[in-house]
Structures are given as structure tokens and as C-alpha cells.
DOSE-692505 format. One record per residue (C-alpha): residue number from 1; residue in three letters; x, y, z. Coordinates in steps of 0.05 Angstrom, whole numbers, plus 5000, padded with zeros to 4 digits. Layout:
REM residues N
<NUM ALA <X Y Z>>,
...
END
This chain:
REM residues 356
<1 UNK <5950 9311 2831>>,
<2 UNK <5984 9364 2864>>,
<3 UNK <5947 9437 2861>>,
<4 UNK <6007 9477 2854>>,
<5 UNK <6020 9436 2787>>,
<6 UNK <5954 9438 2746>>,
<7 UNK <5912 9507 2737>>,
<8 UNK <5844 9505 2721>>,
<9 UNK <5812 9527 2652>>,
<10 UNK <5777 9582 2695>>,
<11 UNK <5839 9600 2729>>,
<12 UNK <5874 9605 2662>>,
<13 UNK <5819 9643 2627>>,
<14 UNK <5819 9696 2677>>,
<15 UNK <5893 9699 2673>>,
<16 UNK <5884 9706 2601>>,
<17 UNK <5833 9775 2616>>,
<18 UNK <5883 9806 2664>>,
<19 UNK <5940 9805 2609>>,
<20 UNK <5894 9834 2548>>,
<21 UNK <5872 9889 2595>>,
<22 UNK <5950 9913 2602>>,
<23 UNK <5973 9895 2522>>,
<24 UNK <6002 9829 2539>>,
<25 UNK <5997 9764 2511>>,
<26 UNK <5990 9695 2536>>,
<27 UNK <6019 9637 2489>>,
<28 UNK <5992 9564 2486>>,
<29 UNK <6017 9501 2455>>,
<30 UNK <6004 9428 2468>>,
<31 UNK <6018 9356 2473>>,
<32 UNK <6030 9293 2507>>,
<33 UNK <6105 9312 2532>>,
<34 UNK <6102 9241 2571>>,
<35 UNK <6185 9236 2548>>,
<36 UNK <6218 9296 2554>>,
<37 UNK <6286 9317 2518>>,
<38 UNK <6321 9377 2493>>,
<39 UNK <6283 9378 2437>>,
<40 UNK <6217 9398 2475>>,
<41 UNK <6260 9445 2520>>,
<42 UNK <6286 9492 2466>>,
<43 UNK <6219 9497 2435>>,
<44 UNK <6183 9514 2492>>,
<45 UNK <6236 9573 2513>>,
<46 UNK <6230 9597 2435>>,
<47 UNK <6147 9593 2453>>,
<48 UNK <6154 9631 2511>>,
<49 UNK <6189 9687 2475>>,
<50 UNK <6125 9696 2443>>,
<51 UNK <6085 9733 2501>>,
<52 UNK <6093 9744 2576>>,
<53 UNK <6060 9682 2594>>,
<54 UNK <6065 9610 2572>>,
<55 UNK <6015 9550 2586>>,
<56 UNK <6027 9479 2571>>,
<57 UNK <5955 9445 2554>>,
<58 UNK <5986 9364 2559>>,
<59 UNK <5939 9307 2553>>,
<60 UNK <5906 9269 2608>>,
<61 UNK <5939 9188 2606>>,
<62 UNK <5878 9158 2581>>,
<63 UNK <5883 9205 2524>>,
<64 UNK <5964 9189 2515>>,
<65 UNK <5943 9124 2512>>,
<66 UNK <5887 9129 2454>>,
<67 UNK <5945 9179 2404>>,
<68 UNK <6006 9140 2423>>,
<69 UNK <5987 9063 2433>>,
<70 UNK <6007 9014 2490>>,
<71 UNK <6066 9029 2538>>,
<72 UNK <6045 9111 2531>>,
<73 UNK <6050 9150 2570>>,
<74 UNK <6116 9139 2599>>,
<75 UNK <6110 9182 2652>>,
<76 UNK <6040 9198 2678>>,
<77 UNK <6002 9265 2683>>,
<78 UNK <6031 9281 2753>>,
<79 UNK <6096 9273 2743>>,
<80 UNK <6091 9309 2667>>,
<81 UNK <6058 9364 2698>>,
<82 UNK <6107 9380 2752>>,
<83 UNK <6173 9366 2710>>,
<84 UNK <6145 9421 2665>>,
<85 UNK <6123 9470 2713>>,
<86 UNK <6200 9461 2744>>,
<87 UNK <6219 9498 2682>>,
<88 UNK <6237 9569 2687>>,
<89 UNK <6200 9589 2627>>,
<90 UNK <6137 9547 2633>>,
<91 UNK <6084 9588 2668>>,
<92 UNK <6031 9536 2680>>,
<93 UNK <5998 9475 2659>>,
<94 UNK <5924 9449 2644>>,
<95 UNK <5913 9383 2630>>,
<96 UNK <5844 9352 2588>>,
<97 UNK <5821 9286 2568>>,
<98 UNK <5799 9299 2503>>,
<99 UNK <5845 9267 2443>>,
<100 UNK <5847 9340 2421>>,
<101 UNK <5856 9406 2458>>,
<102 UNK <5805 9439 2409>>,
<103 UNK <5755 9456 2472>>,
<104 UNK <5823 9482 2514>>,
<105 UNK <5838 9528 2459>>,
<106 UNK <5761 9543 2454>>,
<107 UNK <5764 9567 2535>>,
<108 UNK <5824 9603 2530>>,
<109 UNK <5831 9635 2466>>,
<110 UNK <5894 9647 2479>>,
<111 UNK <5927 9707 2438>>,
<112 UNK <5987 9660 2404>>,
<113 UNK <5988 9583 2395>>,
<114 UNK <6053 9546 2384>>,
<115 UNK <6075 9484 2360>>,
<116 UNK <6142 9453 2339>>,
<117 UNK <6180 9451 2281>>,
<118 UNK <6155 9378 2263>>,
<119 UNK <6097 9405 2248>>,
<120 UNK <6064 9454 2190>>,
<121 UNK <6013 9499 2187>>,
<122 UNK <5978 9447 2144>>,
<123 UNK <5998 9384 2188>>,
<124 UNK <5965 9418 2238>>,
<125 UNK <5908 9378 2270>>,
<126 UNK <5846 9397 2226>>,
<127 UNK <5794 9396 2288>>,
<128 UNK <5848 9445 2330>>,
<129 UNK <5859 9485 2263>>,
<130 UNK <5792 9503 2258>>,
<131 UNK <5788 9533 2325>>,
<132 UNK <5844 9574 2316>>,
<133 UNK <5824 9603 2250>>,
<134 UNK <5760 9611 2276>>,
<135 UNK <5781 9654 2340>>,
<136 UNK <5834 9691 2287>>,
<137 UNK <5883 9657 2331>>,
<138 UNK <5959 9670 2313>>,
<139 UNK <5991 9607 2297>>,
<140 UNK <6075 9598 2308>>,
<141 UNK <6113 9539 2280>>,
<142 UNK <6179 9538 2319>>,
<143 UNK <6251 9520 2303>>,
<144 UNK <6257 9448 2285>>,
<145 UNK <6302 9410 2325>>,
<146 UNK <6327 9358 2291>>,
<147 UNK <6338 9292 2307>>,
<148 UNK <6310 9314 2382>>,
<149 UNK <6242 9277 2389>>,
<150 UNK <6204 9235 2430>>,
<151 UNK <6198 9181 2372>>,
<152 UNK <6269 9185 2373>>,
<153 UNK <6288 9177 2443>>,
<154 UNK <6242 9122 2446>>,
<155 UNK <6273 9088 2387>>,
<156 UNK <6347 9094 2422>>,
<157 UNK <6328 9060 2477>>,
<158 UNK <6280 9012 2443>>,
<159 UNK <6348 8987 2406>>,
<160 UNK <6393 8981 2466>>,
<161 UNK <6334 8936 2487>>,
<162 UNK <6315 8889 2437>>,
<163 UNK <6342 8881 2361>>,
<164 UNK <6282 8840 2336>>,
<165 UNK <6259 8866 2275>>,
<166 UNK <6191 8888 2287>>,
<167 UNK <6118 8901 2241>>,
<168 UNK <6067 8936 2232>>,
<169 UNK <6008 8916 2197>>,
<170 UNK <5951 8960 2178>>,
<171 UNK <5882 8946 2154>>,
<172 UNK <5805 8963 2153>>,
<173 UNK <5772 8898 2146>>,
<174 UNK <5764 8831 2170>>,
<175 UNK <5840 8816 2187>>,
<176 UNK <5847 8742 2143>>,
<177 UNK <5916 8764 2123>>,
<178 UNK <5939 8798 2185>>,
<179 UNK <5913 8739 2230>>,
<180 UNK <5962 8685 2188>>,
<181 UNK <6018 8732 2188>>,
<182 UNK <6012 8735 2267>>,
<183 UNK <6006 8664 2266>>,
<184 UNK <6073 8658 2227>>,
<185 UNK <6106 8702 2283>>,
<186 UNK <6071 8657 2336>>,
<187 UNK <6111 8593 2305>>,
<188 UNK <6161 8633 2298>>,
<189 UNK <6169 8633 2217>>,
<190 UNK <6175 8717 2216>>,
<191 UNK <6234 8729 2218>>,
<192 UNK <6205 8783 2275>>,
<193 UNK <6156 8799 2313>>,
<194 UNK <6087 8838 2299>>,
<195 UNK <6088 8896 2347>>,
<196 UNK <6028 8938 2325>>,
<197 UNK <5958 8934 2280>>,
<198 UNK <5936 8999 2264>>,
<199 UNK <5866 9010 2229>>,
<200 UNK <5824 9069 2207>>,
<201 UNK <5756 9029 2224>>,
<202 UNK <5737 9019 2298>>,
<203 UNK <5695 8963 2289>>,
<204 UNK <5734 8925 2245>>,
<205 UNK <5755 8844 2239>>,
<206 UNK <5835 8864 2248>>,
<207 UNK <5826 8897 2313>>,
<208 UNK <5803 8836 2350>>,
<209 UNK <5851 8784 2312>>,
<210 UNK <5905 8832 2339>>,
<211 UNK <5871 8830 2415>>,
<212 UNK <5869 8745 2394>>,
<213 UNK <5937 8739 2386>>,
<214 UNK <5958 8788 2439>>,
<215 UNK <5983 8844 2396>>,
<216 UNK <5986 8916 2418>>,
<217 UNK <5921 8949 2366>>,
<218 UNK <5917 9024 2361>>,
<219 UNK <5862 9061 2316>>,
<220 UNK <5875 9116 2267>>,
<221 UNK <5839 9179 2266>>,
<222 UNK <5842 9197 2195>>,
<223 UNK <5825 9272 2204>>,
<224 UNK <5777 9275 2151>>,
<225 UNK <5716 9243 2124>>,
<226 UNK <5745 9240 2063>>,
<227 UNK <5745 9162 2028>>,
<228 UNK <5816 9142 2021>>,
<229 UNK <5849 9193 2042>>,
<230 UNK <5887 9211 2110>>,
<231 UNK <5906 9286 2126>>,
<232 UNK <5971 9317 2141>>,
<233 UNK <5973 9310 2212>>,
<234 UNK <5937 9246 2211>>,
<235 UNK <6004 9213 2172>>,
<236 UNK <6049 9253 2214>>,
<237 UNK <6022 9221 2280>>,
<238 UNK <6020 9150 2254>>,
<239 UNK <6094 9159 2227>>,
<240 UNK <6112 9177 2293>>,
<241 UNK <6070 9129 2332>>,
<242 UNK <6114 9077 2291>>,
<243 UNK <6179 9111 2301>>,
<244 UNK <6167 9106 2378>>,
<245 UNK <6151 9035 2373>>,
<246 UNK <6220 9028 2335>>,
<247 UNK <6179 8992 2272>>,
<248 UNK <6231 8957 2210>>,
<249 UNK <6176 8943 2160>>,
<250 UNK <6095 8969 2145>>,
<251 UNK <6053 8906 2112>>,
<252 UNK <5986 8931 2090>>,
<253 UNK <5930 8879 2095>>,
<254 UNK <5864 8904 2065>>,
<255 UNK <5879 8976 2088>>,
<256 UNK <5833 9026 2047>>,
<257 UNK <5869 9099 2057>>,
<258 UNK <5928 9118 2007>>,
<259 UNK <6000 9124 2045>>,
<260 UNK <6041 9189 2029>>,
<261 UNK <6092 9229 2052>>,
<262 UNK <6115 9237 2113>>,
<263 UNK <6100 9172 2115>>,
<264 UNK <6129 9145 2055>>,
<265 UNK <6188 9182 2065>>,
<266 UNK <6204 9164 2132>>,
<267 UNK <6191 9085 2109>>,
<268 UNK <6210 9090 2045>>,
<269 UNK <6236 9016 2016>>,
<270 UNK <6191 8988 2070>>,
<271 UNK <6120 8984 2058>>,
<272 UNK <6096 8922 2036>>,
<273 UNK <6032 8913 2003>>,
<274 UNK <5986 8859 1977>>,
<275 UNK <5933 8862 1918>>,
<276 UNK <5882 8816 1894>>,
<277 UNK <5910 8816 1817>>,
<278 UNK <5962 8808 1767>>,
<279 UNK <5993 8873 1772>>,
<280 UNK <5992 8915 1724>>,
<281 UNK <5918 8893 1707>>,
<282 UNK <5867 8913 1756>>,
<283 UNK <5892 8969 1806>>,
<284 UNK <5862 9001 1847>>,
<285 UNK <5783 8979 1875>>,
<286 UNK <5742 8923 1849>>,
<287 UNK <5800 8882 1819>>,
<288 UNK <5767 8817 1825>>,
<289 UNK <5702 8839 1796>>,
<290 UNK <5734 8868 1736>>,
<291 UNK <5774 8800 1725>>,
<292 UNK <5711 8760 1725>>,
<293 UNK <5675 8813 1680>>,
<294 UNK <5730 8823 1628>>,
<295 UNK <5728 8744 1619>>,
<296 UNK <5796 8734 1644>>,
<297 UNK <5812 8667 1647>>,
<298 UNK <5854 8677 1718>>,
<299 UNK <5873 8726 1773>>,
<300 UNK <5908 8722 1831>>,
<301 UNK <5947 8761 1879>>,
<302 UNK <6016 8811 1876>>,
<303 UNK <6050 8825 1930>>,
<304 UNK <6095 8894 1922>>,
<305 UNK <6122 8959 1945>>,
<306 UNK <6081 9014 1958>>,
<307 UNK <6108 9076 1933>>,
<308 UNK <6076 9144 1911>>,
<309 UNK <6025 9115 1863>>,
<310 UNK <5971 9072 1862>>,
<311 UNK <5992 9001 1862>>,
<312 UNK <6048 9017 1825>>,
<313 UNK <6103 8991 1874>>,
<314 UNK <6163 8946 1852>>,
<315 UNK <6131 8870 1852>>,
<316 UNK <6160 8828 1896>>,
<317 UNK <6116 8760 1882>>,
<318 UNK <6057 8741 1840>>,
<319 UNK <6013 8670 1835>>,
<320 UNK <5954 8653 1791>>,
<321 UNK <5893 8633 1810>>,
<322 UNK <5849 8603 1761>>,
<323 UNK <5782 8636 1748>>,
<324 UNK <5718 8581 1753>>,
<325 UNK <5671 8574 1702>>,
<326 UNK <5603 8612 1744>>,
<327 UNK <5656 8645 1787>>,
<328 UNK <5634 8686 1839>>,
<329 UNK <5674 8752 1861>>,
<330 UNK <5665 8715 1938>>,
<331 UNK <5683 8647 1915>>,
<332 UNK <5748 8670 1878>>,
<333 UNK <5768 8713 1932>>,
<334 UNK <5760 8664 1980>>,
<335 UNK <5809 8617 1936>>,
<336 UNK <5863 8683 1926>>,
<337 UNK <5866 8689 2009>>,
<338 UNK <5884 8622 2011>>,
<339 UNK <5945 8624 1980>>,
<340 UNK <5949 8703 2002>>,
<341 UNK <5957 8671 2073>>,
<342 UNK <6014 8623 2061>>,
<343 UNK <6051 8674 2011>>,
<344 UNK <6046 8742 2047>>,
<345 UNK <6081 8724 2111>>,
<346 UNK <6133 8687 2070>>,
<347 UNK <6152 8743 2020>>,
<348 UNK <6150 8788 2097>>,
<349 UNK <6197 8743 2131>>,
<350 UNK <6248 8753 2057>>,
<351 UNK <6242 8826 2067>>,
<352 UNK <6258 8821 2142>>,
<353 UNK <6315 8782 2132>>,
<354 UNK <6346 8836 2078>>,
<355 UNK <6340 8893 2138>>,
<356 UNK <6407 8914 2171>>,
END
């Protein structure tokens, strides 16, 4: 990489020194700026308003690669790094390989930090928050420029490209239901194509049916250790990881983290879940347990729209399944998947085929 493009940490820091000791201030913000557009150009002028000096911290490719998913980024590190130094009001650039800048911000300390107007103070990234609060950082959430993104750019283009409708499917366990609804795209019975699995567990069953069938897999930091839940930023960066990848419909397969806004918002009408009951009975956990304890005589599956609540969506199909007498929670689920895996991806392909 070309010196005259990339400072150092060290080089930065001491920059950093020089400017306290006369009053002035250095500003930082970050990201992976692999596509840029207007949209990153008037927020990075407004940024450098801020002080006398502005860094760009941008992310190393590997770790474009981890946040953003296959194809990213689309222009590497070298080439980032020296279209933004070419701007008038960038003063510099650092790059790290981290999948956060927390440790740049650490070795900096810079006196402002700036981010754009897609973000909040509270979608900031919790790890990177911390610092800053920490260090008594000032934090500045720019102008929003709307409709100029990266998500969006990469959506135009995706378009002029290719108009098959395209999926997503999320989940955190063994993958039964995503693996025959990639098998229906393989044969062709989709209606579209399956262009992503997402899940919040590293080591879980989806992930490698998505690397069986040859399906681009990303996982999901959920920025907290919280059960269920995903923070702010965490649903900010998977809406837009699925805005880049120009995604028509969500299908949730066994995914264990409750879906809100922006997320809902931005997908609103098309999020497609699937639940091992006769909705209403049984939300939420342990559905099939509870219908064998309550002495129900059968359960079965619903397959619905996820809105704000839990389980709650407008049902799009339901089926029975008989419950055994000496019925095991394992033995009846096993006979729900069954007919799980020929329903879901047909109920998908109905819902594909009522997109624009």
C-alpha cells in the first residue's frame, strides 16, 4: 500500500499531541467506505468542520468482508484509502483489521468522533460506544443524507443487473428448514433465488447447509449477550447488509433473536416466519412441550408474518399434526419438520410471486 496514503496509529497519535498543545482538535469517524457516493462526501466535509484535522479510520478487506458478506469490499483498502485521501477535506487515513475500531479510538483518543446521520447515539456500536464514553469522547451524528447510501447504490445497480427476487433466511440452529428451502431454489420451485443465510451462532447446523448448497453465509454479531435480543446497531447493520444485497423477502428458520425496527420497518410486509404450533396457542419457546403437557390432542406448524409482537404476525398457512399416544417432544417435532419442509418453501415461493 502506498505510504503517502495510510498513517500509522503512532503517526496519528502524535499528530493528535501537537494539536491539544495549540487548542485544536482532531476529529475521527469510521467505516468501510469500499463504495463511495455523495452521501459519504457531504458527511465527511460536515465532519471536518468539526476541528482542524480529520482522519478516516476504514476497515482492512478481511474485516469488510466479515460486516458486509461476500462480494465486499468493492474496492479494496488501497484504492479506498487513496480515493479518500484525494479529498480536499480528508486529512489522513488509518486502516485496522479489527471488525471494530474500538482499539483505534483507544490509541487516538481523538477529541470529536463522527458518524452519519444513519446512525444514533444509541445505534451506535456498543463495544465503540464504550470507548468513547469512557475517554469522555464527544460524539457528532451528522446530517442525514437521504436516500445517499452505500446499501443504496448497491441496490441500483444490483437491479439493472438481475430482477430475480432474492432471500434471505436466518437461523441459529441446525438448518432442516433452510436446507429444503435451498433445495426448492436448486430445482428451481422458488420462485427466486436464496442469496444469503445469516445466523447469530457461529457454530451452527445453517451455516454449513448454506456453504452445502453454495450460498453466500454471513454471521451476526448481536452486540450484546443478551438472550433474544439484538442491539441497535446490531439491526441497523443487518438491514443494511440486506439492502446491499438487494434482498425481496426475510424467511426465518429456527432463528432465536426478536426482529425490530429498523429492521421491521425497512421489511415491513416481508418477513416470513414459521412456528411449531397452532397459532394462537403456544407462542413463543417450548411450544411443543406445552402441547404434549396440556394433553392436546394435535399440534403442528403456522407459518406467518412477523410483525412487532411475538408470534403475532398475520397467518399465512397452518397444518395439523396429530399428537401420539407416549409422544415425545423429539418424536413430534421430527413429524412437524416433515411437513414444515414441503410447506415453508411453498407458502415462500406464493409470497415471491405477490412482489412487484
Amino acid at each position: 500500500m502506498p505510504e503517502r496514503f495510510v498513517s500509522s496509529l503512532n503517526e496519528v497519535v502524535s499528530l493528535r499531541e501537537r494539536l491539544e498543545a495549540e487548542g485544536k482538535k482532531l476529529v475521527l469517524t469510521n467505516g468501510a467506505f469500499d463504495v463511495l457516493h455523495v452521501g459519504h462526501l457531504r458527511y465527511l466535509r460536515e465532519a471536518a468542520a468539526l476541528g482542524e484535522v480529520l482522519f478516516v479510520a476504514i476497515n482492512g478487506d478481511k474485516s469488510v468482508r466479515e460486516l458486509k458478506g461476500p462480494g465486499r469490499p468493492v474496492n479494496c483498502v488501497e484504492d479506498r484509502a487513496e480515493m479518500l485521501c484525494a479529498l480536499e477535506f480528508v486529512d489522513g487515513v488509518v486502516v485496522f483489521e479489527e471488525r471494530r475500531a474500538s482499539s483505534v479510538i483507544e490509541a487516538i483518543r481523538p477529541h470529536v468522533y463522527s458518524k452519519g446521520g444513519d446512525y444514533t447515539a444509541d445505534s451506535l456500536i456498543d463495544e465503540e460506544k464504550a470507548v468513547l464514553d469512557r475517554l469522555g469522547i464527544e460524539i457528532k451524528i451528522l446530517s442525514l443524507v437521504a436516500g445517499k447510501s452505500t446499501s443504496e447504490t448497491l441496490k441500483c445497480l444490483s437491479k439493472v443487473e438481475d430482477s430475480t427476487k432474492k432471500v434471505a433466511i436466518f437461523g441459529s440452529g441446525k438448518g432442516s428448514n433452510a436446507a429444503a428451502i435451498m433445495e426448492a431454489a436448486s430445482r428451481g420451485k422458488l420462485g427466486g433465488e436464496v442469496a444469503l443465510v445469516m445466523s447469530d451462532v457461529p457454530s451452527s447446523g445453517i451455516l454449513s447447509e448454506a456453504d452445502r448448497y453454495g450460498v453466500p453465509r454471513i454471521v451476526i454479531d448481536p452486540g450484546t449477550t443478551r438472550v433474544g435480543h439484538l442491539t441497535d446497531a446490531s439491526l441497523k447493520e443487518i438491514r443494511d447488509r440486506l439492502q446491499a444485497a438487494s434482498i425481496d423477502l426475510i424467511v426465518l428458520a429456527g432463528f432465536m433473536r426478536i426482529l425490530r425496527d429498523p429492521l421491521l420497518g425497512a421489511f415491513g410486509g416481508r418477513i416470513l416466519n414459521i412456528h411449531p404450533s397452532l397459532l394462537p396457542k403456544y407462542s413463543g419457546l417450548r411450544a411443543i412441550e406445552r402441547a404434549i403437557e396440556a394433553g392436546d390432542h394435535a399440534s403442528g406448524y403456522t407459518i406467518h408474518l412477523v410483525d412487532g409482537g411475538v408470534d403475532s404476525g398475520e397467518i399465512l398457512k397452518q397444518e395439523e399434526v396429530p399428537i401420539l399416544s407416549g409422544d415425545s417432544p423429539e418424536h413430534l417435532q421430527q413429524r412437524i419438520q416433515a411437513v414444515e419442509h414441503v410447506a415453508y418453501p411453498e407458502v415462500i415461493a406464493e409470497q415471491l410471486a405477490k412482489l412487484a
